[in-house]
C-alpha positions as CSV (number, residue, x, y, z in Angstrom):
1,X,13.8,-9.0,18.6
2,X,15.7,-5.9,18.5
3,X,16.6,-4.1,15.0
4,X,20.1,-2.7,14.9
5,X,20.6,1.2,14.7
6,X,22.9,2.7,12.3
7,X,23.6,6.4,11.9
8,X,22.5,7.4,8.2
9,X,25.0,9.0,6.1
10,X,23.1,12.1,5.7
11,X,23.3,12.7,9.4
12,X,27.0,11.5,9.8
13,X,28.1,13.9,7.7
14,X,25.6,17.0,8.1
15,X,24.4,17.3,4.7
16,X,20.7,16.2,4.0
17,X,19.8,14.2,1.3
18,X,16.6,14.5,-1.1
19,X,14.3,11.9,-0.8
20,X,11.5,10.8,-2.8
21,X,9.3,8.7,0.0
22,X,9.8,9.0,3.7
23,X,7.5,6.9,5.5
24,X,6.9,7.5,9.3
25,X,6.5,4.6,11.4
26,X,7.5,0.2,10.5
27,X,4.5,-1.2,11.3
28,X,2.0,-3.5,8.7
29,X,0.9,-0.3,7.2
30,X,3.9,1.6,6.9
31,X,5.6,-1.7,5.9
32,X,3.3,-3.0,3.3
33,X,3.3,0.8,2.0
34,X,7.2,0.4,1.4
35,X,6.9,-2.8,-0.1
36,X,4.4,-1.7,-2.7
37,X,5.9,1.3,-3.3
38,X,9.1,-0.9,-4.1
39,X,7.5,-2.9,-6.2
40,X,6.1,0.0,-8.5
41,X,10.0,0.9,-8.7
42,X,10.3,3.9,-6.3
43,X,12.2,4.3,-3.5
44,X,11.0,4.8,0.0
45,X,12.9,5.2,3.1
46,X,10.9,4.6,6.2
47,X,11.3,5.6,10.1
48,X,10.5,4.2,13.5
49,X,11.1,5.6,16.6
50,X,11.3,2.0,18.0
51,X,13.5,-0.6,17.1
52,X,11.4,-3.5,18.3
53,X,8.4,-5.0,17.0
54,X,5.0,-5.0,18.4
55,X,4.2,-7.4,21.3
56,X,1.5,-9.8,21.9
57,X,-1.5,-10.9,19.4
58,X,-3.1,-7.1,18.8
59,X,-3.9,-7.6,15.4
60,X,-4.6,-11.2,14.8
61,X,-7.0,-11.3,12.3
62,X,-5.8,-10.9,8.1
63,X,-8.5,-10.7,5.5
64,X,-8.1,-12.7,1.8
65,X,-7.3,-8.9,0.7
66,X,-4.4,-8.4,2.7
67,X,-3.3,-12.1,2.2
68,X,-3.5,-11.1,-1.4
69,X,-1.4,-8.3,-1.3
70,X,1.3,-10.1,1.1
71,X,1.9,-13.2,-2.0
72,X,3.2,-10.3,-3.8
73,X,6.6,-9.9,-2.0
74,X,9.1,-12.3,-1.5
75,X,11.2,-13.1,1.0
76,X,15.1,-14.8,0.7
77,X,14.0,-18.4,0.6
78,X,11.9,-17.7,-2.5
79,X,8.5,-17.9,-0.7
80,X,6.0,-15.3,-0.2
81,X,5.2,-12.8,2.7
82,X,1.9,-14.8,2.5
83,X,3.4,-18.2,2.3
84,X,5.1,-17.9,5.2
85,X,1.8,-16.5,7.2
86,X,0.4,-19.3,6.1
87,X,2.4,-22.0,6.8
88,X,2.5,-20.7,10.7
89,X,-0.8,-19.0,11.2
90,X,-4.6,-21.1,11.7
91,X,-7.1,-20.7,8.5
92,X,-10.5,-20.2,9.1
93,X,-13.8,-19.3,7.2
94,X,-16.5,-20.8,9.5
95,X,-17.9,-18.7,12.6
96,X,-20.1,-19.8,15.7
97,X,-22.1,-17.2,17.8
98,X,-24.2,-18.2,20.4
99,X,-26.6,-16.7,23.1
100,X,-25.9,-18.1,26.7
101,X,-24.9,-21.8,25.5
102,X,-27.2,-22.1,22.6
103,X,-26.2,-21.6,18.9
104,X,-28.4,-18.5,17.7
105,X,-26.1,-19.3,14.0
106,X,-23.2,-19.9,12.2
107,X,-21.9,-18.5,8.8
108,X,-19.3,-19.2,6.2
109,X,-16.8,-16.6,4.8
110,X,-16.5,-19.0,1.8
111,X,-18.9,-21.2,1.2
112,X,-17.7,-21.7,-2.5
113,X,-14.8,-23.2,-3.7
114,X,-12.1,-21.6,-5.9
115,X,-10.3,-20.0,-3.6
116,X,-6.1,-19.4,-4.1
117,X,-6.2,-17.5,-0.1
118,X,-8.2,-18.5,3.1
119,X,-10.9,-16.0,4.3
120,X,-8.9,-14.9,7.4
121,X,-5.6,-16.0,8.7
122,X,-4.9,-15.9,12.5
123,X,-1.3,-14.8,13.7
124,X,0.2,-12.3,15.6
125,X,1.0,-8.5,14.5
126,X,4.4,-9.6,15.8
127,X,5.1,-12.4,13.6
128,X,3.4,-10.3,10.4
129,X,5.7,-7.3,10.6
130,X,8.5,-9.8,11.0
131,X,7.8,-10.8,7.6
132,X,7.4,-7.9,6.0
133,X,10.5,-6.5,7.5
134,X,12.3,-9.8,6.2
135,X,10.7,-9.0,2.6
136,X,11.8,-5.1,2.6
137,X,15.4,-6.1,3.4
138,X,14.5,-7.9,0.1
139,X,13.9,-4.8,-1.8
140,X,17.3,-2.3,-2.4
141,X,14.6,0.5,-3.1
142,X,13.4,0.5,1.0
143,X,15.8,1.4,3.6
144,X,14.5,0.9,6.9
145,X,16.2,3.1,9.7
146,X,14.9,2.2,13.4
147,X,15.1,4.6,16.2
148,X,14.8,7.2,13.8
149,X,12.0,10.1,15.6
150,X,10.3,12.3,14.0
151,X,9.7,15.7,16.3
152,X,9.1,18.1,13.7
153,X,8.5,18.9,10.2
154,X,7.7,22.2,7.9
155,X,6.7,22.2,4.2
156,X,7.5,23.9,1.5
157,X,6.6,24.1,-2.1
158,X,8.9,21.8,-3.3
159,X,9.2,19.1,-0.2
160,X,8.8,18.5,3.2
161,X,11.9,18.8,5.9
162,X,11.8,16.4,8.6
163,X,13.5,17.1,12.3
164,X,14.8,14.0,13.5
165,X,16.1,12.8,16.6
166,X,18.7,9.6,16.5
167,X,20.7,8.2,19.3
168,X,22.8,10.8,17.6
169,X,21.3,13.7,18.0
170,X,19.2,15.5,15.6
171,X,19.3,15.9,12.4
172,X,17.4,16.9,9.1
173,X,15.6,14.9,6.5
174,X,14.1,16.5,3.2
175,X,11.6,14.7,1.1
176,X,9.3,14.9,-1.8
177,X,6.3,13.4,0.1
178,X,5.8,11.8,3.4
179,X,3.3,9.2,4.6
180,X,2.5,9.1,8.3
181,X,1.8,5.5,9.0
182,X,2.5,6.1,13.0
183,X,-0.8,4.9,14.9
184,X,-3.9,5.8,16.2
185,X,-1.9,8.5,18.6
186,X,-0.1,9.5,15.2
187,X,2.2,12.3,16.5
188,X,2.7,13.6,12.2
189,X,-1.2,14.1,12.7
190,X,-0.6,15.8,15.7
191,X,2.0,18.0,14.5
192,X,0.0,18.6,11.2
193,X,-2.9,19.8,13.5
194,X,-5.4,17.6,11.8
195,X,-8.4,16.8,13.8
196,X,-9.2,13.0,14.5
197,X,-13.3,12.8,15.4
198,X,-15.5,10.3,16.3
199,X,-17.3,8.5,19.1
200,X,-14.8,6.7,21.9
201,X,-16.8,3.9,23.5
202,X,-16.7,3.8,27.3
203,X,-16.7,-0.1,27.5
204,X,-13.3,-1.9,28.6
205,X,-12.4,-5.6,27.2
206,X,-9.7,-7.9,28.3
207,X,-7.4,-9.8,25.9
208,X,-6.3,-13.0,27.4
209,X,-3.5,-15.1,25.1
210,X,-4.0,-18.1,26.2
211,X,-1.3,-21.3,25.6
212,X,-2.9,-24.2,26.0
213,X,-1.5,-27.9,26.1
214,X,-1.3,-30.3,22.5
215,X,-5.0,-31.3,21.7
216,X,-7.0,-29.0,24.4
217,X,-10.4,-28.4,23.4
218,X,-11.8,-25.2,25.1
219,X,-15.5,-25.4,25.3
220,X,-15.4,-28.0,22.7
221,X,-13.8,-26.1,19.6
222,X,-11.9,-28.4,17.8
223,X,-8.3,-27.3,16.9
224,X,-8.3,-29.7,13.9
225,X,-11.1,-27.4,12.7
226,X,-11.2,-23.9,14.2
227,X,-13.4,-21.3,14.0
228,X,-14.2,-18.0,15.2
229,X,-16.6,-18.1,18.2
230,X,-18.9,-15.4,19.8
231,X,-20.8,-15.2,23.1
232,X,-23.6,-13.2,24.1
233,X,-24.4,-13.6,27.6
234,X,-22.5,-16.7,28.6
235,X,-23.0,-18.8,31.9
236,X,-19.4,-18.2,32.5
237,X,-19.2,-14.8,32.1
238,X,-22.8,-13.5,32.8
239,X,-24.4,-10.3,31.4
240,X,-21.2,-9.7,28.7
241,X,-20.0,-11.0,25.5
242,X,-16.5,-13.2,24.8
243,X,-15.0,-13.6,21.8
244,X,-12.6,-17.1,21.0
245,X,-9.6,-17.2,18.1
246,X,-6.9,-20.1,17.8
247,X,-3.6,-18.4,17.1
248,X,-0.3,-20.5,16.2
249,X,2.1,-22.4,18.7
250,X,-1.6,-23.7,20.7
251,X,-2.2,-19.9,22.0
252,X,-5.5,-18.6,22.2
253,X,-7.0,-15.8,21.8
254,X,-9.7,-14.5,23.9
255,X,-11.7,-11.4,24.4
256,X,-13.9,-10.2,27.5
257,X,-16.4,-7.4,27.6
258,X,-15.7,-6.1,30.8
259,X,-18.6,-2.8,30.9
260,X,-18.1,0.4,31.8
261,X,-17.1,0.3,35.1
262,X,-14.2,-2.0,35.0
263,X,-11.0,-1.2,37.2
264,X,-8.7,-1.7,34.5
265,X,-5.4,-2.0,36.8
266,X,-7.7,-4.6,38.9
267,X,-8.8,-6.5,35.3
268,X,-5.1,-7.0,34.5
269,X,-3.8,-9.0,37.8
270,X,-2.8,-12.8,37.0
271,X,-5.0,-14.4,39.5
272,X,-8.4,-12.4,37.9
273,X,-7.4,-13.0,34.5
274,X,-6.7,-16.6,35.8
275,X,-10.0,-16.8,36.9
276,X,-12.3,-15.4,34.0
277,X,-10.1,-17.7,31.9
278,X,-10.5,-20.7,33.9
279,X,-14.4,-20.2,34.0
280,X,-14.5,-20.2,30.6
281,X,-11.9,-22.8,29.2
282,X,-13.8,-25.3,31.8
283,X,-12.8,-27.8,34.2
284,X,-9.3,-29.2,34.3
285,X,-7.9,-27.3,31.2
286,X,-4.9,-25.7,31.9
287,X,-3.4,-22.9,30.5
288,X,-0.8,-20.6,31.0
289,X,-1.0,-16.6,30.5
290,X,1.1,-15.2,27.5
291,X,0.1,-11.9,27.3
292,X,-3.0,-9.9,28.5
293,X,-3.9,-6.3,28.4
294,X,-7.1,-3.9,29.1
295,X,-8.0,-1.9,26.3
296,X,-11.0,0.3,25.1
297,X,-11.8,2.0,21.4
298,X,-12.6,4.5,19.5
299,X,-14.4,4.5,15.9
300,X,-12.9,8.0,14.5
301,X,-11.2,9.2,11.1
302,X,-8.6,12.2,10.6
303,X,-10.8,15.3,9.0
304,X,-7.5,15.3,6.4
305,X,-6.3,13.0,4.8
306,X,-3.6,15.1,2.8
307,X,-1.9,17.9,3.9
308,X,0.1,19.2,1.3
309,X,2.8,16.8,0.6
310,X,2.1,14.8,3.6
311,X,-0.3,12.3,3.7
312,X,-1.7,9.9,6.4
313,X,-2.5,6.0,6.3
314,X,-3.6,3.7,8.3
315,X,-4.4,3.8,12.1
316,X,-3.1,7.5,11.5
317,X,-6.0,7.9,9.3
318,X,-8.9,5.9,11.2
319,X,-9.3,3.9,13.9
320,X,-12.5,1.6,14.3
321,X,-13.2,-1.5,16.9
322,X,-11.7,-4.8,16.5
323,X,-15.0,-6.1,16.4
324,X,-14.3,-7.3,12.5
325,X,-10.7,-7.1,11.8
326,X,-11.4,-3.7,9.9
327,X,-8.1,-2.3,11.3
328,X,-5.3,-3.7,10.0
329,X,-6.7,-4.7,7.1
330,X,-8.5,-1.6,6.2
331,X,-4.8,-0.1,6.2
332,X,-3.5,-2.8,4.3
333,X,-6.2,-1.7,1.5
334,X,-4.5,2.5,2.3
335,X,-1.0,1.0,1.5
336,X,-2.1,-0.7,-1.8
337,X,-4.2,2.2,-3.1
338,X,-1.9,5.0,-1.9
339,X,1.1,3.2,-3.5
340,X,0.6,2.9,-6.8
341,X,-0.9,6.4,-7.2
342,X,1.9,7.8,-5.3
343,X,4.8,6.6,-7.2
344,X,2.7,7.6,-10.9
345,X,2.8,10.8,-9.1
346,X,6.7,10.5,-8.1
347,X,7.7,9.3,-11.5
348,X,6.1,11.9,-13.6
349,X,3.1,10.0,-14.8
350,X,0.3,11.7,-13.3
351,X,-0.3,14.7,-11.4
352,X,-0.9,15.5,-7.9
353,X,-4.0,15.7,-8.0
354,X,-4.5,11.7,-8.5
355,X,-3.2,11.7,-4.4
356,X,-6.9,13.6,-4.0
357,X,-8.6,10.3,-4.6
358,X,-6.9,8.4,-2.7
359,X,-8.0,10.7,0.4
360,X,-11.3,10.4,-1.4
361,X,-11.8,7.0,-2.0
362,X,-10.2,5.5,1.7
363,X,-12.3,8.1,3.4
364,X,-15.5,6.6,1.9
365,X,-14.0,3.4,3.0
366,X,-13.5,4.4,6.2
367,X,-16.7,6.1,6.8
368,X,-18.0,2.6,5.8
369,X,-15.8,0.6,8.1
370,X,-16.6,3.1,11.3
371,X,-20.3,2.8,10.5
372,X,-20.1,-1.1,10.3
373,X,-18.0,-0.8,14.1
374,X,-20.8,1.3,15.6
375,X,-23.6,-0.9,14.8
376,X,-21.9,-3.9,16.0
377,X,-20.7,-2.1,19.1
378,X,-24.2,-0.8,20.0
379,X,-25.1,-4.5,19.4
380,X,-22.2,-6.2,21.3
381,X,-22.7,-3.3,24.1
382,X,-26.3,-2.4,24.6
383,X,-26.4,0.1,27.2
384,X,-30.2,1.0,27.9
385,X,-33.3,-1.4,28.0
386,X,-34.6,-0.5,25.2
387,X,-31.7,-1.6,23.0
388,X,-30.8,-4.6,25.5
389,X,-34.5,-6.3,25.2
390,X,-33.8,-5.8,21.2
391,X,-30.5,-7.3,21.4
392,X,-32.2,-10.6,23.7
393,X,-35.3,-10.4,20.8
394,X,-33.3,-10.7,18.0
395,X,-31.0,-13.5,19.6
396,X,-33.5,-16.0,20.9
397,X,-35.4,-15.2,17.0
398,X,-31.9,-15.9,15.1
399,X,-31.9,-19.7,16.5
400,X,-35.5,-20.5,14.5
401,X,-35.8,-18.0,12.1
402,X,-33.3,-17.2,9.1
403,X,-34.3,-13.8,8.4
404,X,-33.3,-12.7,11.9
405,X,-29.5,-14.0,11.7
406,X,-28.1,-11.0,9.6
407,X,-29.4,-8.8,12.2
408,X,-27.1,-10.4,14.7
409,X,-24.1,-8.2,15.1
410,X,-20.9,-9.8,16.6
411,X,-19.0,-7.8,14.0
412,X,-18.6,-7.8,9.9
413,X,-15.9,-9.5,9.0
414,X,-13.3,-7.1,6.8
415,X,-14.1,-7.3,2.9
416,X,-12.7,-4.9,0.6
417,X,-14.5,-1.5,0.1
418,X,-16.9,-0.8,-2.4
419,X,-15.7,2.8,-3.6
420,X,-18.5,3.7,-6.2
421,X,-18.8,7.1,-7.0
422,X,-14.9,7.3,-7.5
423,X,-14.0,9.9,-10.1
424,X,-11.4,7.3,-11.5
425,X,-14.1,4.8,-12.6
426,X,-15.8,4.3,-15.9
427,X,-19.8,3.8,-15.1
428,X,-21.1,0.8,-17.4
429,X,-22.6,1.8,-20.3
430,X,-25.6,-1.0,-20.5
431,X,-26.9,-3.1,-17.2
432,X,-24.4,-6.1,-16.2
433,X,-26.2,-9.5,-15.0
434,X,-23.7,-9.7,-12.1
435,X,-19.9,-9.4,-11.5
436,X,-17.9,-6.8,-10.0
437,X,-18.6,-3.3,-10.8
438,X,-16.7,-0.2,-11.1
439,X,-15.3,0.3,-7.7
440,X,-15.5,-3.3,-6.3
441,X,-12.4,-5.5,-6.1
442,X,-11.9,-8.5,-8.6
443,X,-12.6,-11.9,-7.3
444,X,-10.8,-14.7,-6.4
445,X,-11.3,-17.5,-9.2
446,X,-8.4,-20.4,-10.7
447,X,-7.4,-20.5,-14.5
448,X,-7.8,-23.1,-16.2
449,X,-6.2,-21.2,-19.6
450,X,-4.3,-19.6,-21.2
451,X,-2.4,-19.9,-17.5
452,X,-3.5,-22.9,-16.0
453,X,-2.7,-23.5,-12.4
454,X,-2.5,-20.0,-12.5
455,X,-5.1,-17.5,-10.2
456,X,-6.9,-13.7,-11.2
457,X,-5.5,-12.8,-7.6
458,X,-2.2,-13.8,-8.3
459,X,-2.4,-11.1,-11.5
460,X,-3.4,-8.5,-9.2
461,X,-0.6,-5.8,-8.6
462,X,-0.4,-4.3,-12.0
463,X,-2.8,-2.3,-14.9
464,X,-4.4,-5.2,-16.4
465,X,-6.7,-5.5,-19.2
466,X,-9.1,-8.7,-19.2
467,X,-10.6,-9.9,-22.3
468,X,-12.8,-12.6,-22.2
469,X,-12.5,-13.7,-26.1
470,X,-11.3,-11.4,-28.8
471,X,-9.6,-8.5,-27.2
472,X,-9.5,-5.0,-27.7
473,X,-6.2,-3.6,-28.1
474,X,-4.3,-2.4,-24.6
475,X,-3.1,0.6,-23.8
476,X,0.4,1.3,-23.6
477,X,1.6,0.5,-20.0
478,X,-1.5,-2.3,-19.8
479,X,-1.2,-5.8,-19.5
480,X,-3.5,-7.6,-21.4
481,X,-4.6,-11.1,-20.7
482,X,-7.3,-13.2,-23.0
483,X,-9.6,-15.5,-21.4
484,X,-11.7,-18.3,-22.3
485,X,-15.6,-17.0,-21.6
486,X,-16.0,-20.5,-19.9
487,X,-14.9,-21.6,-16.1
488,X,-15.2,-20.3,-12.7
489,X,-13.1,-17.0,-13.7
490,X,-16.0,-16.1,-16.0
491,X,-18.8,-16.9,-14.2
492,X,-17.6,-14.7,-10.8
493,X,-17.5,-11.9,-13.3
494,X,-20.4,-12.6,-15.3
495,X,-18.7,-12.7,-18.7
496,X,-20.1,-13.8,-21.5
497,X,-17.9,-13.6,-25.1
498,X,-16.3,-10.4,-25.7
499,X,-16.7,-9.1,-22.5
500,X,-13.7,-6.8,-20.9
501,X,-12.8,-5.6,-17.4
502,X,-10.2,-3.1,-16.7
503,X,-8.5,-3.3,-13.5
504,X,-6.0,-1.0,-11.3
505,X,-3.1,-1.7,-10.0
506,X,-5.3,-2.4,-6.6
507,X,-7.5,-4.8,-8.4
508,X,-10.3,-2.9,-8.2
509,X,-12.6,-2.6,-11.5
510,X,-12.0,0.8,-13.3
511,X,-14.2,0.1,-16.1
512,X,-16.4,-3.2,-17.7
513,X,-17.5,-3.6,-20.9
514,X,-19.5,-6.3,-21.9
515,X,-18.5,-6.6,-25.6
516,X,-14.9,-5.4,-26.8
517,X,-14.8,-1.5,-25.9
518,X,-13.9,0.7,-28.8
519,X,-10.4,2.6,-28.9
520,X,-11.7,5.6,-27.9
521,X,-14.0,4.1,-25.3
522,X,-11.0,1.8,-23.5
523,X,-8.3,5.3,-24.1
524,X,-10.9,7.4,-22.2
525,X,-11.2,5.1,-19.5
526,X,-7.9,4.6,-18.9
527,X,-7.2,7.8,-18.8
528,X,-9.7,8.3,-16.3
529,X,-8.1,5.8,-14.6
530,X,-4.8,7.8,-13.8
531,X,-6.9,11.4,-13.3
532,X,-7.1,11.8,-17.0
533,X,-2.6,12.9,-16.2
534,X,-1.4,9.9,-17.8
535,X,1.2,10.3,-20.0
C-alpha cells in the first residue's frame, strides 16, 4: 500500500515553519513515538523517505509491553491499535526447543492467570505499522508526511534545521527537537557522526514465510494451539538450528541457520528454499513461498544517545539479534520512555536535562538486551569445539535434569528492562517482601474494585499514585487511585494495608512505600521523578 504525497505548506510557499517534534522515519518506533507523544498533548510531525510500508514478516514477534502500550490509541472504529493486532495476529505463551527430535524442554511465558494481554503476539511488521499509521491519522497533533528525505541537518542553540528533499525539491524544516527513528543504517546517526559499536556475527539465516493449506500441521504443531518451536541440530537440517512461528492468514514463519559460509544469492533461489522447507515441513505438506530473504546481525548500540537537540530511538539506537524479539520491542519501550519526558520538556515542565535519562536509562537497557543476544548467539552458533561439546552437554542434560534447562539458550524472550540505579527513582526506605521495585515495570493484574472489570495495565500511560487503603494525598498533576489490599492486584505487588506505589507515565515504579508516605516524603519523590524540574 502506497501513502499519498503531498507538498507541505511550508515548502509550497518557501517559508519554514517552527516545529516542536520532527521525527525522522514511520516505522513502529517512529510511529508509536508520535502516538505517544500525541497522547501527552504535543505535536509531532514525522518523515519518511518511503511512502510504502515494510514488506514481509521482519518483526513478527510483540511483547505484553508493546501490546500494552498499543491498547492505548485508538483507531476510527473505536477499537484499539491492540485490539485490532489481536483480533488478526496468533497468541502464544508456550515454547518447545528440542535437540535433534527429542524435547530437551518447554517453558511458559505465563504460567499464571490474570492476564489483560497475551505474552507475545505473532503478525507482521507490515500489518503493525498499518495500524499505527491508521491510529496517527487519528490524532490532529501528528502529521505524517511520506517521501519526505532528510539529507542534512545543522543545530543551533535554539533548534535544529532540517534539509529536505521532496518530489519537489528541497526545502527547509526548523524544529525544537528531532528524534531519529530511521533504522539500524540510521543516515541522522550518520550525519550526526555518532559511532554505532559492537560485535557483527558472521552467521547467515534464512527466513522462509511459509503459507500453508487450512489445518496443516508442520512437524506436528498444532495451529489450534501454537507455540514457538526451537531446533538444535535437527535430522532435517543437520548440524544447525531452525526456529518455527505461526503468523496470520496460515503463513509460517521459519528460520534457518545457515553458517558462515553460506552463498547468500545461492540460499535465496526458490527451488533451495523449496527444498530446506520441504525437508522440514515433511512429507506431502505443501506450501507455497511468500516471502524469503538471507540476512545476518549485529548486536551494537550508538555511543550517543543525544546530540544536542537531536536524539536517537530505536534501531537507530541499538541493534541486537532476533533471537528474542528484543528489537522491536525494545524500541517500543524508547518510544514510551522518550515520550513523556520529551513533551514535559516541550511544554515547560521540566528541563532538559530530564532527556539525559532517557539516554541513560535505554542505554542500560540496551546494554542488557545486547548482552542477552550475545549469549544466545554464542549458544545458537557455537563456533569452536570447546563451546560446541558444551552446547551438546547441556542439551542432552536439559531433557533429565531441571537445573540444566535455564542454561539452554534459544533466546530470552523480550521483558521490560529493569533500570535500577536510575536517578529518577526513589530507593525503598525499609526491605519489601516482593513486588516491583524502583525501576521495574508494574504488573499485569485485573480489578476487582473500586474499577471492576477494570486492569492496572489498562491505567498505564499517565502519573499515577496507587494506594492500597488510606491514601496519601497526590500531587498536583497525579492521578490517584485507592485499592482494596486484597486480590491478585495486591498480591503481584506485595501490598499489604497502607502500602503506596508511584508510577511514571511508562509504568515503571518511581518510588514504593509500604505504609502511606508522608507529604514531604511522596513531594520529594515526585519531584525526583521529573529531574527534581517539575513545576
Amino acid at each position: 500500500m502506497a501513502f499519498a504525497y503531498r507538498q507541505s505548506e511550508e515548502q509550497r510557499l518557501g517559508r519554514p515553519q517552527r516545529h516542536a517534534v520532527v521525527v525522522i522515519g514511520a516505522g513502529p518506533v517512529g510511529l508509536t513515538l508520535a502516538l505517544e507523544l500525541a497522547r501527552h498533548g504535543q505535536a509531532v510531525v514525522v518523515l519518511d523517505d518511503n511512502d510504502e510500508l515494510s514488506s514481509g514478516s521482519r518483526a513478527v514477534c510483540w511483547a505484553q509491553k508493546s501490546l500494552e502500550v498499543f491498547a492505548r490509541h485508538p483507531l476510527p472504529d473505536g477499537a484499539s491499535v491492540a485490539d485490532a493486532l489481536l483480533a488478526r495476529g496468533v497468541r502464544w505463551q508456550r515454547g518447545r526447543v528440542f535437540h535433534g527430535e527429542r524435547e530437551a524442554y518447554a517453558f511458559d511465558l505465563q504460567p499464571q492467570p490474570g492476564h489483560r494481554l497475551p505474552a507475545m503476539l505473532n503478525l507482521q511488521q507490515c500489518e503493525v505499522e498499518q495500524r499505527l499509521v491508521e491510529a496517527c491519522a487519528q490524532r490532529p497533533e501528528v502529521e505524517l508526511r511520506w517521501r519526505h528525505e532528510v539529507i542534512g541537518l545543522t543545530q543551533t542553540a535554539e533548534g535544529v534545521c532540517l534539509d529536505v528533499r521532496t518530489p519537489d525539491g528541497l526545502f527547509e524544516m526548523r524544529a525544537d527537537w528531532v528524534v531519529a527513528c530511521d533504522g539500524a543504517r540510521s543516515p541522522t546517526r550518520t550525519l550526526l557522526g555518532i559511532p554505532f559499536v559492537g560485535q557483527a556475527f558472521e552467521d547467515r539465516f534464512l527466513i522462509a514465510d511459509v503459507k500453508l493449506a487450512p489445518g496443516a500441521r508442520p512437524r506436528g504443531l498444532d495451529p489450534a494451539r501454537p507455540e514457538r518451536w526451537f531446533w538444535f541440530d535437527p535430522p532435517f537440517h543437520r548440524g544447525q538450528s531452525v526456529l518455527l512461528h505461526a503468523q496470520a492468514d496460515g503463513v509460517w514463519r521459519i528460520d534457518f541457520q545457515l553458517g558462515r559460509q553460506a552463498d547468500a544469492q545461492a540460499e535465496r533461489e526458490p527451488e533451495r528454499v523449496r527444498s530446506r522447507v520441504a525437508a522440514m515441513l515433511g512429507e506431502g505438506v505443501e506450501f507455497e513461498l511468500a516471502w524469503v530473504s538471507v540476512y545476518q546481525f549485529a548486536c551494537r548500540r550508538a555511543q550517543r544517545w543525544r546530540e544536542g537537540r537531536v536524539l536517537l530511538a530505536g534501531d537507530a539506537a541499538h541493534q541486537v539479534s532476533p533471537f528474542g524479539a528484543r528489537g522491536a520491542n525494545s524500541g517500543v519501550q524508547d518510544a514510551e520512555n522518550l515520550a513523556w519526558k520529551l513533551a514535559a520538556v516541550c511544554r515547560g515542565a521540566a528541563g532538559a536535562a530530564l532527556l539525559d535519562s532517557y539516554e541513560s536509562e535505554r542505554q542500560q537497557a540496551a546494554d542488557d538486551n545486547i548482552a542477552h543476544s550475545t549469549r544466545a548467539t554464542d549458544f545458537i552458533s557455537p563456533h569452536s569445539a570447546l563451546s560446541r561439546r558444551l552446547q551438546r552437554a547441556v542439551l542432552d542434560l536439559a531433557e533429565h535434569q531441571p537445573w540444566a534447562r535455564p542454561l539452554v539458550n534459544s533466546g530470552r524472550l523480550s521483558t521490560p528492562s529493569d533500570l535500577a540505579g536510575s536517578p529518577l527513582l526513589t530507593p525503598d526506605d525499609e526491605p519489601w517482601p516482593g513486588g516491583p521495585a524502583p525501576g521495574q515495570t508494574l504488573p499485569d493484574a485485573p480489578l476487582s474494585a473500586p474499577l471492576p472489570g477494570a486492569w492496572l495495565s489498562a491505567l498505564q500511560g499517565q502519573p499515577l499514585l496507587l494506594a492500597f487503603g488510606e491514601p496519601a494525598l497526590a500531587p498536583r498533576g497525579c492521578t490517584m487511585l485507592s485499592l482494596p489490599a486484597q486480590g491478585l492486584a495486591a498480591e503481584r505487588l506485595a501490598a499489604g494495608e497502607g502500602a503506596h506505589y508511584l508510577l511514571r507515565p511508562d509504568a515503571v515504579v518511581a518510588a514504593r512505600w509500604r505504609r502511606p508516605p508522608t507529604p514531604a516524603a511522596l513531594d520529594a519523590a515526585w519531584q525526583r521523578l521529573w529531574g527534581a524540574a517539575h513545576g
